[in-house]
Every structure is written in C-alpha cells, then in structure tokens.
C-alpha positions, 0 to 999 in steps of 0.5 A: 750377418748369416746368424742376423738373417736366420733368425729374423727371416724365416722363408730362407736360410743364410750360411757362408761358403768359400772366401766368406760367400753369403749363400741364401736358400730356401725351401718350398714344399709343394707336396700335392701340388700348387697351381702354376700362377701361385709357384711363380708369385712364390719363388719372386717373393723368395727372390725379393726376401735374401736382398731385403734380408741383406739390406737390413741386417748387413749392418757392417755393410760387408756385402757390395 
C-alpha cells in the first residue's frame, strides 16, 4: 500500500515504521513567505490527502 500511495499522491509521502505503521508526511516549502490564511488552507488539505490516500489505495483494507 506505502508503494500504492507514492506513486499516485505526490503532496505526501507513505513508509512503514514499527509493527508495520503506516507513516504519511509531507513537505511544504514556504520559502519567502505565505500569507497566513493560505498556510492554513494548505496544511487542512494535507491532512485531508493521507485519509483519502489510504482509502483508495488500501485495497486489502489492512488499516482499521
């Protein structure tokens, strides 16, 4: 599934950690600066993305 997710999403980044974890991250660069409104919007979409990445590509449905 780590494999599935990183190669369809490209905002985040799958691995396994102990006892097989499924660890989602992301970056984001703010280099120069973003206004406050729009890193907000930003980091609810990164949150929304490892739940939708899960859903669609855990096919063996081995997260509960």
């Amino acid at each position: 599934m780590v494999d599935a997710i990183n190669k369809k999403y490209i905002l985040v980044r799958a691995s396994t950690g102990k006892n097989n974890q499924l660890i989602p991250d992301y970056d984001l660069p703010i280099e120069g600066g973003i206004p406050v409104a729009t890193f907000v919007k930003t980091v609810k979409l990164f949150q929304a993305i490892p739940r939708a990445a899960i859903k669609d590509c855990d096919k063996e449905q081995i997260v509960e």
